[in-house]
VOGU-3710 file (C-alpha; in Angstrom, 3 decimals, decimal comma):
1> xxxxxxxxxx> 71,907/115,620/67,666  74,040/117,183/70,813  77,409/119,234/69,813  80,419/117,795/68,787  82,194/119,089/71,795  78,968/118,381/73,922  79,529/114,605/73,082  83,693/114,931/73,733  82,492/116,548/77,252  80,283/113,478/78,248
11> xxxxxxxxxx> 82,918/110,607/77,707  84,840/108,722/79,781  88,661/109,108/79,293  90,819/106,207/81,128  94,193/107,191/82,888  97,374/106,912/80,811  99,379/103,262/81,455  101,941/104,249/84,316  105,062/103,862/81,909  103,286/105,935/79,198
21> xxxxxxxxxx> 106,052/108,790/79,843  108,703/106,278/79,332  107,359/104,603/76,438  106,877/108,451/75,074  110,065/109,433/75,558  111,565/106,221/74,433  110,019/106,506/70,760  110,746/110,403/70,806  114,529/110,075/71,739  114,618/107,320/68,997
31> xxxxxxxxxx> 112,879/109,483/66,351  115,259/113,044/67,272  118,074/110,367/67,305  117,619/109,057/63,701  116,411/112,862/62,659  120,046/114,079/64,079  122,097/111,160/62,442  119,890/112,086/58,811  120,502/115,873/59,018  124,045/114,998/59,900
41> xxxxxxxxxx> 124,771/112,595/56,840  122,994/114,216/54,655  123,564/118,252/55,583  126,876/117,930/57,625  129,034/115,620/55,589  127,795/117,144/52,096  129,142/120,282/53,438  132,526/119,577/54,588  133,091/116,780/51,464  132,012/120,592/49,284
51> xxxxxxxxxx> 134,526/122,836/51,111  137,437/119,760/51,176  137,118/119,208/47,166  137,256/123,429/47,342  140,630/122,885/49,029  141,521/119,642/46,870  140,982/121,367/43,769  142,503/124,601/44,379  145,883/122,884/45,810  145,511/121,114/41,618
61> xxxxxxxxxx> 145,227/124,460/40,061  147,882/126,163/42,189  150,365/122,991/41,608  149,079/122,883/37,359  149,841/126,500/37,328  152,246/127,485/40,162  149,715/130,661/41,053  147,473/131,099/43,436  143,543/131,870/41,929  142,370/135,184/41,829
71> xxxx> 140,312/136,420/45,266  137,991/138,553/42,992  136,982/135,203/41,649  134,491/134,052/44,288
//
């Protein structure tokens, strides 16, 4: 039995369709495109809806108590 690569070496490989680059970077600007809008929704959003409910709560305490918190607090 010949080598793996031996075998690979004899074939025949057929040139690529001439829209294969399209087609390629159709389905790859699709895929980053859905990654982007994911990583947005689920990183982006989650962080700014965290830091507004900082801000949200902190205006509560300040107008409960009439003080600002404590810095050393963090």
């Amino acid at each position: 039995m010949k080598d793996f690569l031996e075998q690979l070496a004899e074939l025949d490989v057929r040139e690529p369709p001439a829209d294969f680059d399209r087609q390629l970077h159709r389905r790859l600007n699709r895929t980053l495109l859905v990654q982007h809008l994911l990583d947005f929704v689920v990183g982006g959003i989650a962080w700014s809806l965290g830091h507004f409910l900082r801000a949200t709560l902190g205006w509560l305490l300040f107008t409960i108590t009439g003080r600002f918190p404590d810095r050393d607090k963090r």
